[in-house]
C-alpha positions in Angstrom: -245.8 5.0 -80.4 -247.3 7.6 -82.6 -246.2 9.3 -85.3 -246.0 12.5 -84.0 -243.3 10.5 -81.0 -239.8 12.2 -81.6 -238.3 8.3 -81.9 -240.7 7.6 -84.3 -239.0 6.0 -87.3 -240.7 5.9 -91.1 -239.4 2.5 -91.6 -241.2 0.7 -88.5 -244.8 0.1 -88.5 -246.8 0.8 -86.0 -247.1 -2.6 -83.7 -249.7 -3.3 -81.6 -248.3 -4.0 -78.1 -248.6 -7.7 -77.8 -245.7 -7.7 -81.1 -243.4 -5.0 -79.5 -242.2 -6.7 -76.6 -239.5 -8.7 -77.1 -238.8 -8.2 -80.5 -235.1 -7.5 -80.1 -232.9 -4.1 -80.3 -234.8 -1.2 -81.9 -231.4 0.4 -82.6 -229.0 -0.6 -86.1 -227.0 -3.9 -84.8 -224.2 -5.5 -86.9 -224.7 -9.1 -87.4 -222.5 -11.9 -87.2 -220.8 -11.1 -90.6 -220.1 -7.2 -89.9 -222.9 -6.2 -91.7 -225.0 -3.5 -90.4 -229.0 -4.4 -90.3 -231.1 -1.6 -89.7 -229.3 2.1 -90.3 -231.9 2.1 -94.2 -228.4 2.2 -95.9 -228.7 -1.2 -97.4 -225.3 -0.8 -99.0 -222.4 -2.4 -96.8 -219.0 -4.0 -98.4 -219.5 -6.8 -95.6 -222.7 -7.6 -97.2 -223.2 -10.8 -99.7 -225.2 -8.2 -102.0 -222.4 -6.1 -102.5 -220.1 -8.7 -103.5 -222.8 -11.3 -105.3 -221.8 -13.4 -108.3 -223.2 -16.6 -110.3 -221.6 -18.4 -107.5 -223.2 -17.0 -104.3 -225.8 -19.6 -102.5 -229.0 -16.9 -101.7 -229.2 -19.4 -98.6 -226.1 -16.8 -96.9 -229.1 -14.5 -96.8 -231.6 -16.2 -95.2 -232.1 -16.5 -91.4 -233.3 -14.2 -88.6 -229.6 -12.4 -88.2 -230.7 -10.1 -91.7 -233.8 -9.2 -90.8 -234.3 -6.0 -88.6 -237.0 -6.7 -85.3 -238.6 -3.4 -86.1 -237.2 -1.8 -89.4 -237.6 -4.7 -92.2 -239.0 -3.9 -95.0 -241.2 -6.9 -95.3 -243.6 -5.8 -92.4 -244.6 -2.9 -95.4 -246.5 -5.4 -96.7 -250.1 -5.5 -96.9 -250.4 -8.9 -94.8 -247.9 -8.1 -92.5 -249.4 -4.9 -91.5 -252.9 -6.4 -91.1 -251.2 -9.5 -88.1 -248.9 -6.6 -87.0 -250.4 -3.6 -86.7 -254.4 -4.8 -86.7 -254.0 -7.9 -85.3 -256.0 -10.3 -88.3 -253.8 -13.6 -88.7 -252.9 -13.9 -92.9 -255.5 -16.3 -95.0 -253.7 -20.0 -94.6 -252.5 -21.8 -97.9 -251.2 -18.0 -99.8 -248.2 -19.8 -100.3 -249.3 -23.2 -101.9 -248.7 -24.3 -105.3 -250.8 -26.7 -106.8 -248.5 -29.3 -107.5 -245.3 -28.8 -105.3 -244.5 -28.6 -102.4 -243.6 -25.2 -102.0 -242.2 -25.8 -98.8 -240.0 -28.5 -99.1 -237.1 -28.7 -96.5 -237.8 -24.7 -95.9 -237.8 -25.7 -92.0 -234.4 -27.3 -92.1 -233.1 -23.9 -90.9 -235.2 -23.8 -88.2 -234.6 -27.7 -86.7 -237.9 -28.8 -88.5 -236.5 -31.1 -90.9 -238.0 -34.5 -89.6 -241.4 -33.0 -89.7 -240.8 -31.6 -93.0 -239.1 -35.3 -94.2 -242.0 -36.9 -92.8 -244.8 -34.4 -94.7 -242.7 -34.6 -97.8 -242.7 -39.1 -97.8 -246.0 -38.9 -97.5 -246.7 -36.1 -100.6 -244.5 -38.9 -102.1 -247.1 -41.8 -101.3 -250.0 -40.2 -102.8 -248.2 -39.2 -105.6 -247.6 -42.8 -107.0 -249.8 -43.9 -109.5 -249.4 -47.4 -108.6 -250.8 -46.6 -105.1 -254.3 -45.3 -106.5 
């Protein structure tokens, strides 16, 4: 797709071919709480945004059903736009933090837990000073 296509939307990148297929629906879908992912409003009553306090868990937010296949936002960043649109894989350990483990039970919502349990026992291990 180019830019001069007539379905060409501003808010999608331009994927290289191996990303587009199978994505999902290129079209606005609502997700499984009536909230409409894709249309660039960003401002739904449905939405956990619109109705946020001190007492909302961010977790309702996370998860593939909030994220658009095409039109995300995120894929305007500079690394995404590199793996999707040129094809060069991210540098591995952006996201480490010297001393914790950044992330800690993140693949629970994914069914990784055990390995994730497992990695974080042995962090644990070689954490003890009484171990050295």
């Amino acid at each position: 797709m180019s830019k001069d296509d007539p379905s060409y939307d501003p808010f999608e990148i331009e994927f290289l071919p191996q990303f587009r297929k199978g994505r999902g629906p290129r079209e606005p879908f609502v997700n499984e709480y009536g909230v409409v992912i894709g249309d660039h409003e960003y401002d739904s009553p449905e939405s956990p945004l619109s109705q946020w306090t001190e007492d909302t868990d961010p977790a309702i937010m996370a998860g593939d059903q909030w994220v658009h296949p095409f039109k995300d936002v995120g894929f305007h960043t500079a690394e995404n736009r590199e793996y999707f649109e040129r094809g060069i894989a991210p540098a591995s350990g952006i996201f480490m933090h010297p001393q914790e483990n950044a992330g800690y039970r993140s693949g629970e919502l994914a069914g990784h837990a055990a390995a994730d349990e497992e990695e974080s026992s042995a962090d644990d291990a070689d954490d003890n000073p009484e171990d050295r």
